[in-house]
N, C-alpha and C positions, 0 to 999 in steps of 0.2 A: 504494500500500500504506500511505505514512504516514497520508493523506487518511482510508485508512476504519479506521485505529487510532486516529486522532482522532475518527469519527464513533463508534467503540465505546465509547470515552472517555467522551465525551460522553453515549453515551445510558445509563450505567452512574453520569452524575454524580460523573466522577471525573475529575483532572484525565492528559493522558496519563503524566507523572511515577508519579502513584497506580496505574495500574492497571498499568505496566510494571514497578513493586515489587512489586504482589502476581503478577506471572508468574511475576517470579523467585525469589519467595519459594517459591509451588508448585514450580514445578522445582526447586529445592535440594531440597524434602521428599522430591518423589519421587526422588531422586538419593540420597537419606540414607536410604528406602526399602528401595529397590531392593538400594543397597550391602547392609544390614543382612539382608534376605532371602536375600541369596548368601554371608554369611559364616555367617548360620545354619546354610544347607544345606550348608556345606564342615566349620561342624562336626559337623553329623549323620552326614555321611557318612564322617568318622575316627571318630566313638564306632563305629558300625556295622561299619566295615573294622578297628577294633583288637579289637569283641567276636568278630567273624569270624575273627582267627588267635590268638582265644588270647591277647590283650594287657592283658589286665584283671585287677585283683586283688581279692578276695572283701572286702562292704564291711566284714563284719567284722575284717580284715586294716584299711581303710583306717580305718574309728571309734576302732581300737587306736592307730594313729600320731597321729589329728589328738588323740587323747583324752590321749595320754603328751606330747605337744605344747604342751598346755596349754590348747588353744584350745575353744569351746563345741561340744558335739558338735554342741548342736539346732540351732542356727545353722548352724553347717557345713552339716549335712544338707540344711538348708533350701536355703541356698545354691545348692549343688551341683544341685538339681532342677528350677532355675529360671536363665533364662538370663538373662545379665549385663546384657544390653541391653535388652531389651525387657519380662524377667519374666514371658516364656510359658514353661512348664512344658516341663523335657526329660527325656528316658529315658539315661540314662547306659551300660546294658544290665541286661539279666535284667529282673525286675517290679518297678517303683520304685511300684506303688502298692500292692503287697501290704506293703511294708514302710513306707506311710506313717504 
């Protein structure tokens, strides 16, 4: 097995050090991937299961607080509709693009 990771090495013009760094470079990504796809989808699934029993408060209720707060609304908003990590677009509940 080491024989033909040397021969891969080799025919990739790299020495086996280099190309066992970028293995592991890939697996860490897909592993920081993978993590970030399943924390996505765990928070998908509490907005979902909190707009399901009624656990939400109307955003005019929430623009009132961040706004007597002090803090920017338009930022806020923005915020709020885009996820933290990645910056793909989320639905928080009800139609967040009728109100964008």
């Amino acid at each position: 097995m080491i024989a033909a990771f040397r021969k891969a090495a080799t025919a990739c013009d790299q020495t086996v050090e280099q190309l066992l760094l970028d293995f592991m470079r890939e697996y860490v990504k897909q592993r920081q991937q993978a993590e970030h796809s399943a924390w996505l989808r765990r928070q998908a699934q509490g907005a979902l299961s909190s707009k399901n029993i009624g656990d939400l408060i109307q955003v005019e209720e929430a623009e009132a607080a961040v706004s007597s707060a002090g803090a920017s609304l338009y930022s806020w908003r923005a915020d709020l509709r885009r996820c933290w990590r990645c910056g793909l677009p989320i639905c928080i509940g009800g139609d967040a693009n009728a109100r964008s």
